[in-house]
DRENSE-667371 format. One record per residue (C-alpha): x, y, z. Coordinates in pm, whole numbers, plus 50000, padded with zeros to 5 digits. Last residue first. Example, Ala and Ser with C-alpha at 12.3 -4.5 7.8 and 13.67 -1.06 7.14 Angstrom:
513674989450714512304955050780
//
This chain:
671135632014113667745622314107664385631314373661485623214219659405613314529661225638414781659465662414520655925652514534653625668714314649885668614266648615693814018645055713414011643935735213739641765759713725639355780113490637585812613403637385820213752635975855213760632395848913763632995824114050634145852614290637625845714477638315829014762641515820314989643425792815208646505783515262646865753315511647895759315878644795757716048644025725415848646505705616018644595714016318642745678916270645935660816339646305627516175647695628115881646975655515587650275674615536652125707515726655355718715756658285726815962658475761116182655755746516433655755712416352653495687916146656325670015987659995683916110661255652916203659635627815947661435651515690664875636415842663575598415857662605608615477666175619715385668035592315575665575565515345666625588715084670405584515123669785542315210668265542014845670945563214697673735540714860672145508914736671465523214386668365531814210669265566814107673125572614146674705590414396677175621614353675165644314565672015624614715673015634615041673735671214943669515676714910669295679215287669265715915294666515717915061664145693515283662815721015525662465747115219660835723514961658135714015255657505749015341656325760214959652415757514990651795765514610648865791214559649425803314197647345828514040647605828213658649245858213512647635885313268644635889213452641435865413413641065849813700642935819013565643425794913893646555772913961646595750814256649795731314349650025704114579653605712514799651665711015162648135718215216646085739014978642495753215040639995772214823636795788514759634655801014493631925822914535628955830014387626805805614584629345779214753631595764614517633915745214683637695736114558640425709514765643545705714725645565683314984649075667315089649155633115187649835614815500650055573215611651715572515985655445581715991655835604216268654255572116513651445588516670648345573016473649945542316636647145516716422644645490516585642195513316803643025549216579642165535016265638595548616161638795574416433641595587616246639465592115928637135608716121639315630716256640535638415926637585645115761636305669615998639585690316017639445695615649635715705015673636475729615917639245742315693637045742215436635075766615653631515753415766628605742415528629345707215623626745683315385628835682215025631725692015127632035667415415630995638015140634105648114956636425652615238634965617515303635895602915031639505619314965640055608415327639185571815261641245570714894644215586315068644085566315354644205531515192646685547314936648755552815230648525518015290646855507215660648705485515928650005517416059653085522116293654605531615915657995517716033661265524715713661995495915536660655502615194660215535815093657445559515207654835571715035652955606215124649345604114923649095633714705645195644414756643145662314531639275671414611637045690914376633385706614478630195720114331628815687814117631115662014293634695660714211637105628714266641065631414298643335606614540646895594614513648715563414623648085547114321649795509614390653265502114366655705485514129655055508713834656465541114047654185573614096651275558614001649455572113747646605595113706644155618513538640975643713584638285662313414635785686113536632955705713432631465730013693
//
């Protein structure tokens, strides 16, 4: 399946922290979960360290598991883990994350998975695209928007609002009745949204990384 791709980081002082590559029959897009300056990681690694090293191995999972994607999913990330787990806290709440896309096309079918708020659209042909946005990040962190009310974008008092913001996320990350990302728990997957659809019918799709606590302005 033909497939192009593009990115930036998400602010010019700091490294890509995202992930896409594509192999012949499969797509992988990860959102890697930065976190502002002062606030414990309890990993030595950069989350664009983990994004590029799960994004490779999802890949490489693809391409030789033919379980479930979210068997696959659960693969890579124990790996990954494994990878850091004797030098990093792979408890601490803010360990290196990202949300995930990822496409397979296995025979005449076409399947998906989407973790946290990475959006995948699909044309299948009917009037609408189909959207499969994983929405329970916006709805844990909506309540929390007042903080930033009144403060201006690049300020002290904005910067130590969204540092409270993220501490506040970090709360309700990989929880029953919070949401769900790409860390360190393999049964992340579990709780991803997953579907299929034929291949004859997917005239196209698109897949779009987005971070809101990332963009957040008053």
């Amino acid at each position: 399946m033909p497939v192009t791709f593009a990115g930036e980081p998400a602010r010019p002082d700091r490294p890509n922290e995202d992930f896409v590559g594509a192999t012949p029959d499969a797509v992988v897009l990860l959102d890697g979960a930065g976190d502002p300056a002062g606030l414990e990681s309890g990993c030595s690694h950069s989350v664009a360290w983990y994004s590029r090293t799960l994004g490779s191995t999802l890949l490489a999972e693809l391409n030789r598991n033919p379980g479930s994607l979210t068997e696959v999913f659960a693969s890579g990330i124990r790996q990954v883990a494994s990878m850091h787990g004797d030098t990093c806290d792979l408890l601490h709440a803010g360990s290196p994350s990202a949300t995930a896309v990822m496409l397979r096309r296995t025979g005449d079918t076409l399947q998906w998975l989407v973790l946290a708020d990475s959006v995948l659209i699909l044309d299948l042909g009917t009037a609408e695209p189909t959207v499969v946005c994983d929405d329970r990040l916006d709805a844990v962190a909506a309540p929390h928007h007042a903080l930033f009310a009144g403060l201006r974008y690049g300020s002290p008092e904005h910067a130590r609002a969204r540092r409270e913001f993220i501490e506040t996320l970090r709360t309700h990350r990989n929880r029953d009745g919070g949401f769900w990302v790409a860390a360190v728990d393999p049964l992340a997957g579990e709780h991803a949204l997953t579907g299929s659809a034929p291949i004859d019918a997917v005239h196209g799709s698109h897949l779009h990384s987005f971070r809101m606590y990332e963009t957040l302005r008053p």
